[in-house]
C-alpha positions as semicolon CSV with decimal commas, in nm:
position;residue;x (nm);y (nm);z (nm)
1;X;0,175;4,049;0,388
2;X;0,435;3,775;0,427
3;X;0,405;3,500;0,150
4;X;0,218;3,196;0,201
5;X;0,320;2,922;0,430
6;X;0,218;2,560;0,556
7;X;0,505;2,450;0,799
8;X;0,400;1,989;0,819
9;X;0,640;2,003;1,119
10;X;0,365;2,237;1,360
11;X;0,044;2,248;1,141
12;X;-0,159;1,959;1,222
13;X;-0,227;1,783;0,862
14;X;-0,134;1,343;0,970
15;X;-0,448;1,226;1,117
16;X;-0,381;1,001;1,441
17;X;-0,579;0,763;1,665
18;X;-0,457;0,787;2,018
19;X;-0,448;0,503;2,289
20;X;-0,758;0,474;2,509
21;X;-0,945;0,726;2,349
22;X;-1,228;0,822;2,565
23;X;-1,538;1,099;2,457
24;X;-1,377;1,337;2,675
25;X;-1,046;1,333;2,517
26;X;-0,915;1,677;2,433
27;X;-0,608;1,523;2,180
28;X;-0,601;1,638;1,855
29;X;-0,748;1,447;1,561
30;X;-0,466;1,569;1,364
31;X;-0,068;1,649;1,424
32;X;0,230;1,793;1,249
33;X;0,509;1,577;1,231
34;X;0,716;1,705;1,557
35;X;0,469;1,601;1,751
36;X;0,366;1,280;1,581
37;X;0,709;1,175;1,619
38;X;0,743;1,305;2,002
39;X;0,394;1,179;2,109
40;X;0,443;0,813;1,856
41;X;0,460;0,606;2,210
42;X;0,020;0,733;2,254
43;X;-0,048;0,722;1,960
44;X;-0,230;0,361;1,812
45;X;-0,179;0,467;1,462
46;X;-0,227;0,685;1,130
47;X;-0,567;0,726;1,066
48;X;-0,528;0,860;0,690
49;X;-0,858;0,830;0,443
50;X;-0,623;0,794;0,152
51;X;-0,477;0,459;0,141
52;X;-0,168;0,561;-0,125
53;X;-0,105;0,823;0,060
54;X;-0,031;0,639;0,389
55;X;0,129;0,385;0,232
56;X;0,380;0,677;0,056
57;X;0,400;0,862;0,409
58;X;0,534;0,560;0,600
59;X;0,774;0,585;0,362
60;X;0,875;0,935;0,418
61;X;0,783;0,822;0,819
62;X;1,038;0,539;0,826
63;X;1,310;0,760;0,648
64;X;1,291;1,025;0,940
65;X;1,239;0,757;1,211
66;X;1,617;0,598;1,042
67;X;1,783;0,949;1,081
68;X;1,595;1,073;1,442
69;X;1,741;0,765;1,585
70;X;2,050;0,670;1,425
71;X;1,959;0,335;1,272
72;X;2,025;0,473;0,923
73;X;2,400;0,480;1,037
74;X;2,415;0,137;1,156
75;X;2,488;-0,104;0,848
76;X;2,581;-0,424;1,098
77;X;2,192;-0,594;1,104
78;X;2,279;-0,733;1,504
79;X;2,397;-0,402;1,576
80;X;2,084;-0,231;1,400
81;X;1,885;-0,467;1,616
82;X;2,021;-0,429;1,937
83;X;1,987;-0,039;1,886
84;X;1,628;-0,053;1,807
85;X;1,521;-0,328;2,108
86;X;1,709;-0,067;2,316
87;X;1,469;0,238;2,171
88;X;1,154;-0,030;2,197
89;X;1,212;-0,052;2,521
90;X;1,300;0,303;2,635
91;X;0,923;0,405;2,540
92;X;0,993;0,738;2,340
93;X;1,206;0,866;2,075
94;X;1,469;1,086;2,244
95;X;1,298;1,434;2,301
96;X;1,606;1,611;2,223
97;X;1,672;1,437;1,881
98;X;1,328;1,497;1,744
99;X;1,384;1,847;1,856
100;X;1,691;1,915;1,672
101;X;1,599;1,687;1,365
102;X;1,323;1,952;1,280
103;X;1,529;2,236;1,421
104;X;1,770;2,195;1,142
105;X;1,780;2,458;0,923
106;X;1,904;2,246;0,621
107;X;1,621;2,048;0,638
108;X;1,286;2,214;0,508
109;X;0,917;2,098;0,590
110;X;0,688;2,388;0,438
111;X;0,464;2,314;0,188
112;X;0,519;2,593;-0,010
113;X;0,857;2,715;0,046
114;X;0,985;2,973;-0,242
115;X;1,299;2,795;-0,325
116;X;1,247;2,445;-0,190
117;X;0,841;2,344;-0,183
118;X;0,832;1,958;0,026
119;X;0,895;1,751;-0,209
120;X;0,797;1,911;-0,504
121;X;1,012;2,097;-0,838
122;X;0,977;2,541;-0,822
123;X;1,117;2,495;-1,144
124;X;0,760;2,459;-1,280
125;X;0,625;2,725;-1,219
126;X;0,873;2,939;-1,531
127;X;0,909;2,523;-1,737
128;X;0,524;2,424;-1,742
129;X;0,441;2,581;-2,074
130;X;0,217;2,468;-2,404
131;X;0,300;2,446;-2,744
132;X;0,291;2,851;-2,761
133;X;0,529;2,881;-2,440
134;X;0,242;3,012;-2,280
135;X;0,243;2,947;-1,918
136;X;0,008;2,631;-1,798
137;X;-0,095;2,484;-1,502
138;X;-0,295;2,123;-1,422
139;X;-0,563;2,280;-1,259
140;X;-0,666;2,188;-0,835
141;X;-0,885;1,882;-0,970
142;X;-0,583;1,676;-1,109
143;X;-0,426;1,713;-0,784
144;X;-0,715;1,554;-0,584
145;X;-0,789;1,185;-0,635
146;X;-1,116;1,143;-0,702
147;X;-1,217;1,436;-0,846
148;X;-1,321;1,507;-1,213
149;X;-1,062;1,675;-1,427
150;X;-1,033;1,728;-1,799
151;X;-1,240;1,485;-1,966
152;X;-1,254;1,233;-1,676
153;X;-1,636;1,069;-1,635
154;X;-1,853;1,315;-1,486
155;X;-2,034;1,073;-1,218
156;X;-1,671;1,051;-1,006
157;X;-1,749;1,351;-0,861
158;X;-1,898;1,684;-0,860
159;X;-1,674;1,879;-1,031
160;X;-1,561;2,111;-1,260
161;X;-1,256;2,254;-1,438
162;X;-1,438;2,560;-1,510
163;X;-1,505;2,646;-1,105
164;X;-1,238;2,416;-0,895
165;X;-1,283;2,401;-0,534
166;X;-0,997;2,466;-0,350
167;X;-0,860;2,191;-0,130
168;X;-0,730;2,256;0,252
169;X;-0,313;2,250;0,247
170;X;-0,287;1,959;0,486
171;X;-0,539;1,735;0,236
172;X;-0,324;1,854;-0,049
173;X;-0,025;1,704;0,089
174;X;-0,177;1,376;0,123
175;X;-0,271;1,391;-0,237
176;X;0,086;1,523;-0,325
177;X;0,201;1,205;-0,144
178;X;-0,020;0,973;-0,362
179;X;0,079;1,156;-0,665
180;X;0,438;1,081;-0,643
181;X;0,412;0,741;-0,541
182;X;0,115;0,627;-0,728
183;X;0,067;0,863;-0,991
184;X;0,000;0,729;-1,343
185;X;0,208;0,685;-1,705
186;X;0,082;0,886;-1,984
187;X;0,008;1,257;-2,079
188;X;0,094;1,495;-1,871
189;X;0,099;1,869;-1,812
190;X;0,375;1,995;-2,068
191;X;0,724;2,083;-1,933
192;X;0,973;2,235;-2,117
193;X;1,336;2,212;-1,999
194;X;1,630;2,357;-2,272
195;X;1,545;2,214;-2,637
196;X;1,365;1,924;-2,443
197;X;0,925;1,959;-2,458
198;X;0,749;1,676;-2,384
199;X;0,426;1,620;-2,135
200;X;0,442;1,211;-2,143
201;X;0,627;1,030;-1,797
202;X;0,656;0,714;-1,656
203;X;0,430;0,537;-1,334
204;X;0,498;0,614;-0,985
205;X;0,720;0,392;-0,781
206;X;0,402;0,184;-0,658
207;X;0,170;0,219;-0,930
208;X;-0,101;-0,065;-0,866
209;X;0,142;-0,235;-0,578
210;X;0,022;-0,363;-0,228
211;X;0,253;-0,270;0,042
212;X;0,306;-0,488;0,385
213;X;0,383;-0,342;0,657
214;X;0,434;-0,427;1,041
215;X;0,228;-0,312;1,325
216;X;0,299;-0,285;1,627
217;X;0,101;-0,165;1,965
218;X;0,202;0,168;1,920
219;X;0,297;0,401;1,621
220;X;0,644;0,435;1,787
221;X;0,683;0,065;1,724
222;X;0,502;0,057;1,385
223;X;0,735;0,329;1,273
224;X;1,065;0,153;1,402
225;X;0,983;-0,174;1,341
226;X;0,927;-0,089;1,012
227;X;1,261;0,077;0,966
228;X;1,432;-0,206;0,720
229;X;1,812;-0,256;0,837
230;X;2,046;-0,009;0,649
231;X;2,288;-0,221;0,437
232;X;2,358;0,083;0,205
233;X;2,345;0,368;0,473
234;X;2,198;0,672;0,372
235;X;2,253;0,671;-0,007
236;X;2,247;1,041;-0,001
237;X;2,032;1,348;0,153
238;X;1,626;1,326;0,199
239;X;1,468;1,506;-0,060
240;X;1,366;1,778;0,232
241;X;1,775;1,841;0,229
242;X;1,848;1,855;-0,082
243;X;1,972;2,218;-0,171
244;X;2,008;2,156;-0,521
245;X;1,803;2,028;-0,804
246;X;1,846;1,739;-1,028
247;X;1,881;1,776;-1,388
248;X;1,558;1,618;-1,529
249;X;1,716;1,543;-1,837
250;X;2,030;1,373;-1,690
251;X;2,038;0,989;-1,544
252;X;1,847;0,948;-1,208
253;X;2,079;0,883;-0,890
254;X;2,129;0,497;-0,839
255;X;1,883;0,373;-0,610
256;X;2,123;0,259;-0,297
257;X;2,080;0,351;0,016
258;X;1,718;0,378;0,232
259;X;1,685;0,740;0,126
260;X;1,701;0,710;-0,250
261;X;1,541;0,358;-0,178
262;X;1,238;0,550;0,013
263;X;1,167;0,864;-0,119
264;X;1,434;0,872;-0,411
265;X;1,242;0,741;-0,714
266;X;0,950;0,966;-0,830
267;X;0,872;0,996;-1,145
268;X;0,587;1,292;-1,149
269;X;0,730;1,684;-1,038
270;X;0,484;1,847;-0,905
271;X;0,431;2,218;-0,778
272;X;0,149;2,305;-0,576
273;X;-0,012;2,699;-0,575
274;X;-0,137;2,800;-0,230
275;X;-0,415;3,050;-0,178
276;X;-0,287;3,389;-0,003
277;X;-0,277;3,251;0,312
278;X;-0,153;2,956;0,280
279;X;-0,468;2,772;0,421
280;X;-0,544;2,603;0,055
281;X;-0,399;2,517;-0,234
282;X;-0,577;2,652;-0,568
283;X;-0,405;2,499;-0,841
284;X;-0,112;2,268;-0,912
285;X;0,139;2,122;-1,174
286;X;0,161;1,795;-1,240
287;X;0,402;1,675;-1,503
288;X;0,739;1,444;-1,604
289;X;1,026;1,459;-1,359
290;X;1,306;1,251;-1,566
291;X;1,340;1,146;-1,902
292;X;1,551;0,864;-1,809
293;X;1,486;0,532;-1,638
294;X;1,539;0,472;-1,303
295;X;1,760;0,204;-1,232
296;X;1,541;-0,135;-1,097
297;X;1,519;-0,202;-0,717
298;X;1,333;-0,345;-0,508
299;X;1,093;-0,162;-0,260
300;X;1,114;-0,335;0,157
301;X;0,747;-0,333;0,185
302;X;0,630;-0,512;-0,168
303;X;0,605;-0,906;-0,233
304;X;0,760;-0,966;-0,516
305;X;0,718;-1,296;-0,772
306;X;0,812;-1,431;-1,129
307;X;0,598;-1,395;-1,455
308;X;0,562;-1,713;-1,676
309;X;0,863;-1,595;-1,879
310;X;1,047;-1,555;-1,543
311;X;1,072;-1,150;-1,496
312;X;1,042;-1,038;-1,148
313;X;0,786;-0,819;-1,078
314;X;0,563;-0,657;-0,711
315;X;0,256;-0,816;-0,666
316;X;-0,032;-0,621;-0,774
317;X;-0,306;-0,495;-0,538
318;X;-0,631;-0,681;-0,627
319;X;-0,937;-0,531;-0,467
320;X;-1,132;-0,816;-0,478
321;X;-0,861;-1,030;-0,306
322;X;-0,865;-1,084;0,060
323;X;-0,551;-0,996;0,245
324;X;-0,579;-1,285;0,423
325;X;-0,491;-1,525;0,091
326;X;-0,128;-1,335;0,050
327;X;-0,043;-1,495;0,400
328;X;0,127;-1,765;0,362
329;X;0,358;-1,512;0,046
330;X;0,367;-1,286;0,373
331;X;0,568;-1,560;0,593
332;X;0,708;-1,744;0,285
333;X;1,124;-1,735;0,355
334;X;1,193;-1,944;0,033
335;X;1,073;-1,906;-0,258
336;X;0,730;-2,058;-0,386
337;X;0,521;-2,175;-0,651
338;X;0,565;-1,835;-0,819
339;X;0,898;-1,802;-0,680
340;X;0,702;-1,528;-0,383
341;X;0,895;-1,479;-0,091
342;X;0,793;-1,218;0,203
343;X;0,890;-0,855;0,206
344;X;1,256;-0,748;0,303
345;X;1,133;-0,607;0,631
346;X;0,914;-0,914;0,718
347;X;1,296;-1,094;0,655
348;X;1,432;-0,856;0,907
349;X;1,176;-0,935;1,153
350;X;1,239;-1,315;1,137
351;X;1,572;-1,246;1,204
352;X;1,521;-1,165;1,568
353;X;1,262;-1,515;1,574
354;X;1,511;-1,688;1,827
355;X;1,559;-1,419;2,033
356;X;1,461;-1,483;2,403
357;X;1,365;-1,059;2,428
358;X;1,229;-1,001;2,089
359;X;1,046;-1,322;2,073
360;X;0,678;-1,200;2,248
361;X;0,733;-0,893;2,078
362;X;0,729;-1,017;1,708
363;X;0,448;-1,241;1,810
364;X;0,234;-0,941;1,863
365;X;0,284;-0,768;1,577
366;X;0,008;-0,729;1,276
367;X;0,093;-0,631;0,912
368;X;-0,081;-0,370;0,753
369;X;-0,164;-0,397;0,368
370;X;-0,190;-0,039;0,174
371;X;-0,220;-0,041;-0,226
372;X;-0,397;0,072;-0,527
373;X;-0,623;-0,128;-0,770
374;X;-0,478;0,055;-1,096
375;X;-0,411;0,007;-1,470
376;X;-0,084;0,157;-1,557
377;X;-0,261;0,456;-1,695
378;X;-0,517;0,664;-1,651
379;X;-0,780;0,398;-1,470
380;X;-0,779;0,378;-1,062
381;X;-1,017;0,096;-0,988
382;X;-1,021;0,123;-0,564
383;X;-0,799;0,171;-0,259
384;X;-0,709;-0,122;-0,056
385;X;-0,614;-0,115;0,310
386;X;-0,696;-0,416;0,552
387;X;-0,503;-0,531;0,853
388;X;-0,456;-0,921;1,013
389;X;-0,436;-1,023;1,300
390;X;-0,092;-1,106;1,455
391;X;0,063;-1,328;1,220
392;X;0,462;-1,321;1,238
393;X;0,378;-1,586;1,505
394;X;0,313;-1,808;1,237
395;X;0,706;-1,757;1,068
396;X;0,838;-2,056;0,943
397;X;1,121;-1,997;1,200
398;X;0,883;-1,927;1,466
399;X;0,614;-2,239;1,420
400;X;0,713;-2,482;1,111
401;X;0,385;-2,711;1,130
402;X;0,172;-2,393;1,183
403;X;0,393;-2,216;0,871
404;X;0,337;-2,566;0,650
405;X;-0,071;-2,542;0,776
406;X;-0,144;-2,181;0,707
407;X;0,030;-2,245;0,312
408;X;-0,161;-2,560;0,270
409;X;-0,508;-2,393;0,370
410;X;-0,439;-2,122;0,153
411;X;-0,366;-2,342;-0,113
412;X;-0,682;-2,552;-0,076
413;X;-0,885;-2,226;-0,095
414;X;-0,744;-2,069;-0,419
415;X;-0,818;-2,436;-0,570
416;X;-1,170;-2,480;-0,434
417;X;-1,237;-2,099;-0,518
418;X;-1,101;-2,175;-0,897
419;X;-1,323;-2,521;-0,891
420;X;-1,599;-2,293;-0,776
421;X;-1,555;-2,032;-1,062
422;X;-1,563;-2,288;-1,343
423;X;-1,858;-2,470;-1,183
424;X;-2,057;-2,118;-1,201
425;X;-1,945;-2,048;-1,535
426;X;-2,073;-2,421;-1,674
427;X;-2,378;-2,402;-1,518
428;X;-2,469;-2,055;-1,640
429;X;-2,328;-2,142;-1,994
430;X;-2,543;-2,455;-2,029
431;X;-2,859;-2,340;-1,963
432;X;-2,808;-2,021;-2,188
433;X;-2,649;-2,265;-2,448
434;X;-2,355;-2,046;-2,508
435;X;-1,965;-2,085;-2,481
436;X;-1,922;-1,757;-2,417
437;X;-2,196;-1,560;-2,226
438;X;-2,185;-1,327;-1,963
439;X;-2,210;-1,531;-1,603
440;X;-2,455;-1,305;-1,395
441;X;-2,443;-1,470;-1,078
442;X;-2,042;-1,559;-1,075
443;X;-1,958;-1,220;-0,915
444;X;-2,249;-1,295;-0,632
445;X;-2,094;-1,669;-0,555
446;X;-1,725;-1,588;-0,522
447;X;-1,782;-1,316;-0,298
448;X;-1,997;-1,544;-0,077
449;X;-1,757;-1,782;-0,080
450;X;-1,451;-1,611;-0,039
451;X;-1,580;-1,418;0,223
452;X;-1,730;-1,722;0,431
453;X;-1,387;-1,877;0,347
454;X;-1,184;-1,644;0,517
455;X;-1,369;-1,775;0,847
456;X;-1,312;-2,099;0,827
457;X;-0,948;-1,982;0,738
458;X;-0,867;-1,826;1,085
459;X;-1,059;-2,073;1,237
460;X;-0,831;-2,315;1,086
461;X;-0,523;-2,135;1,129
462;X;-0,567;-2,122;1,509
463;X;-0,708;-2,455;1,617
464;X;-0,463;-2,609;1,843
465;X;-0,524;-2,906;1,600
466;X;-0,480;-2,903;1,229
467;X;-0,809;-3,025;1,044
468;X;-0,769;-3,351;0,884
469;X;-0,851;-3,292;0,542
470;X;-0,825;-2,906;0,490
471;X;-0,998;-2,908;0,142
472;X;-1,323;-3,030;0,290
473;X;-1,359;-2,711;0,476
474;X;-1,373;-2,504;0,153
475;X;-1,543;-2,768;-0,029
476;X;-1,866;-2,689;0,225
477;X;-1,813;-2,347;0,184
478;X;-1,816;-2,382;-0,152
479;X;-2,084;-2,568;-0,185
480;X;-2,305;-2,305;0,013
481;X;-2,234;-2,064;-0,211
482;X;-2,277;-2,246;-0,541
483;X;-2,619;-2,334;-0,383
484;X;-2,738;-1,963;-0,299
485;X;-2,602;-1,821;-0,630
486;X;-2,792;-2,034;-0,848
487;X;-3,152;-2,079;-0,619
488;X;-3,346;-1,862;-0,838
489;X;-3,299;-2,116;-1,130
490;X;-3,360;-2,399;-0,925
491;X;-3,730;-2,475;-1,053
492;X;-3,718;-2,577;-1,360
493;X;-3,590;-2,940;-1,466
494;X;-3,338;-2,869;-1,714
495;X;-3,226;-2,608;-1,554
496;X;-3,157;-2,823;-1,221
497;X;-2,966;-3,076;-1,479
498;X;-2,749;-2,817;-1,602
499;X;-2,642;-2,664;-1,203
500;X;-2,635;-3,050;-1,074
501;X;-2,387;-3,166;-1,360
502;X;-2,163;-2,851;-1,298
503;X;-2,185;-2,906;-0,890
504;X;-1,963;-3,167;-0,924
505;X;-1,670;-2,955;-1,067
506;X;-1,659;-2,747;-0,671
507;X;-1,632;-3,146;-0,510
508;X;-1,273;-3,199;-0,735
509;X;-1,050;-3,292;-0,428
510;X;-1,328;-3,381;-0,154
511;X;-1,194;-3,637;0,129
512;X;-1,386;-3,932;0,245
513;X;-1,514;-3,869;0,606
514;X;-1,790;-4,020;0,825
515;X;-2,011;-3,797;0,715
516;X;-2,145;-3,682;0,359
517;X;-2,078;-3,312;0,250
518;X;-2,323;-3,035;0,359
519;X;-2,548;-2,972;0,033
């Protein structure tokens, strides 16, 4: 019986929405990557149900997209954009290059490979050992986010350590993907490598980050267009052709060049164990890849901003913040309040803003946020994946006064919504008569009003005209929200004293017009 086998170049495991889907389409709801990569001009986009994993395949996606084409070679930014206008407007990648990319026999895609697994360490399978040098594994259910393992709370899911389901191969590379971008610090399965044993490691690359990335009309111009020019070239072979293995107790590889950049700073090893046939994977190990730091960089896709004491550091996915409110960071060139600036490939975007050919093109493109709500441990709060609508339009070097109004409006809105907060709090904390109490309704109110808010944002954001005093708008929609949260307590007098007296906190900032503010 040959040995197992899941080959991500034919077996259809990325799932895909295709242009002008119809309920007679015959297309595949799921590809392997030579044809995702030959087929990316029908293809609207990746339809994954794992958020970190999309955002860690793009990744991978924009790393292959680099070498199929060439750009990776091209360190000159107006040559690197004149090559890729010319393959935007061909249509296709070149047949024959995605052919022979995958055709290479240094390069290896299978899953579960003897001597060189995608992305993952065989090592563990002989250095994944307890205190007793007894072999151990992870078990199926640490693999698969989600899913209870070890002592995790029971009511995540329905599982169990003691009878693991196995998962399908093409699911388990998605969680393989999350895992090595996203995967947690702490305790992890034990590895021992020489005199070294140890089972703690370090956060994944991305670990509670929200990624930006461009979209275009198709995938093939989502995946080149989010190709960031190649300063550094290369920086040394994909991980898929790498014939040797690093040392995991010697110093990581610098992180230069959009290979290392990409897909060259993991933290986890991991080692996946297929079923007989390849079709599902039945267990796993999951453990420290490097005792040593990486060196810093910064990711192409992250916003990045300084603490109060001034360290740099990527913006943190927030599940209950809108994407829209990171807009105007999104289109920022300089450096704002927080010293936030837009994303290294947003930067390479604008660069093309004053080109006659590129112009309409960059005005139609969206940006697609994928991150993680996460503590740096063990706790994964939620996923987060939204989309805008086309924005680049809105670059400073595209439309200044449209720039200036989209920062202001967001502005206004993180005021009024803070106004709003403390306003809900008083009120709540008077009438209980304590400085410190719970505020049952707060949670109810700001997601009224932020979500009413991000109407009158767009709406704002895409009048011909600019509205005349931007604060108001939020102050209304404020206002309705304050007044719906706290309606239940709204019949009795002191009560009414207590929610009047803290109303006036969400007006801070209102503008004289003709008319009075909605109540």
């Amino acid at each position: 019986m040959p040995p197992p086998a899941f080959d991500l170049v034919s077996q259809p495991w990325i799932p895909v929405r295709w242009h002008a889907e119809s309920a007679a389409d015959q297309r595949p709801r799921a590809v392997g990557l030579a044809e995702l990569f030959s087929r990316a001009h029908e293809i609207a986009g990746i339809d994954l149900p794992l958020p970190p994993a999309e955002s860690g395949l793009m990744r991978l996606l924009y790393a292959m997209t680099a070498q199929i084409t060439g750009l990776i070679d091209i360190a000159d930014h107006d040559d690197f954009h004149d090559a890729r206008e010319e393959l935007l407007e061909t249509g296709a990648l070149p047949a024959d290059a995605v052919a022979a990319y995958f055709a290479a026999t240094h390069r290896c895609f299978d899953l579960f490979d003897a001597r060189r697994p995608f992305l993952q360490d065989p090592r563990l399978v002989e250095e994944c050992r307890d205190s007793k040098g007894a072999p151990v594994t992870s078990g199926v259910n640490k693999l698969v986010w989600g899913r209870v393992a070890g002592n995790t709370q029971m009511w995540l899911s329905h599982d169990s350590d003691a009878r693991p389901r196995p998962v399908p191969a093409a699911e388990a590379a998605w969680h393989l993907i999350a895992w090595l971008y996203y995967g947690p610090s702490g305790m992890s399965t034990p590895r021992v490598v020489g005199d070294t044993s140890a089972r703690n490691t370090t956060a994944g690359p991305l670990r509670s980050t929200i990624s930006y990335h461009p979209m275009g009309d198709t995938l093939l111009e989502t995946l080149l267009l989010g190709v960031p020019v190649c300063d550094d070239g290369p920086g040394g072979p994909a991980p898929w052709e790498r014939t040797d293995l690093p040392d995991p107790l010697g110093l990581p590889e610098a992180p230069t060049g959009l290979m290392r950049l990409l897909c060259g700073r993991f933290r986890h090893a991991l080692l996946l164990t297929p079923s007989a046939d390849g079709s599902e994977v039945i267990d796993a190990r999951i453990t420290w890849a490097w005792r040593q730091p990486h060196a810093p960089a910064e990711d192409p896709y992250l916003i990045y901003q300084h603490s109060k004491k001034g360290d740099r550091y990527a913006r943190r996915a927030d599940a209950d913040r809108a994407i829209w409110r990171d807009v105007d960071a999104m289109l920022r060139e300089k450096p704002g309040h927080n010293g936030e600036r837009r994303p290294v490939v947003i930067d390479n975007l604008a660069e093309l803003a004053e080109s006659t050919a590129f112009g309409e093109r960059l005005d139609r493109i969206r940006v697609r946020a994928l991150g993680f709500d996460q503590e740096g441990q063990a706790r994964d709060r939620q996923y987060v994946a939204a989309a805008t609508p086309r924005v680049l339009c809105f670059l400073k070097e595209r439309q200044h006064d449209r720039f200036t109004r989209i920062g202001a409006l967001v502005s206004n809105a993180e005021e009024v919504g803070a106004n709003l907060r403390k306003a809900l709090t008083r009120a709540w904390r008077d009438i209980v008569k304590s400085s410190d109490a719970p505020v049952p309704w707060l949670a109810t109110g700001l997601a009224r009003y932020w979500s009413q808010a991000e109407r009158r944002f767009w709406e704002a954001a895409r009048a011909e005209q600019p509205p005349a005093h931007p604060r108001n708008l939020f102050i209304r929609t404020a206002l309705a929200a304050y007044a719906q949260a706290t309606d239940a307590y709204t019949r009795d007098p002191r009560h009414v004293e207590a929610i009047e007296r803290a109303r006036t906190l969400v007006l801070l900032g209102w503008r004289r017009e003709d008319d009075r503010p909605d109540q």
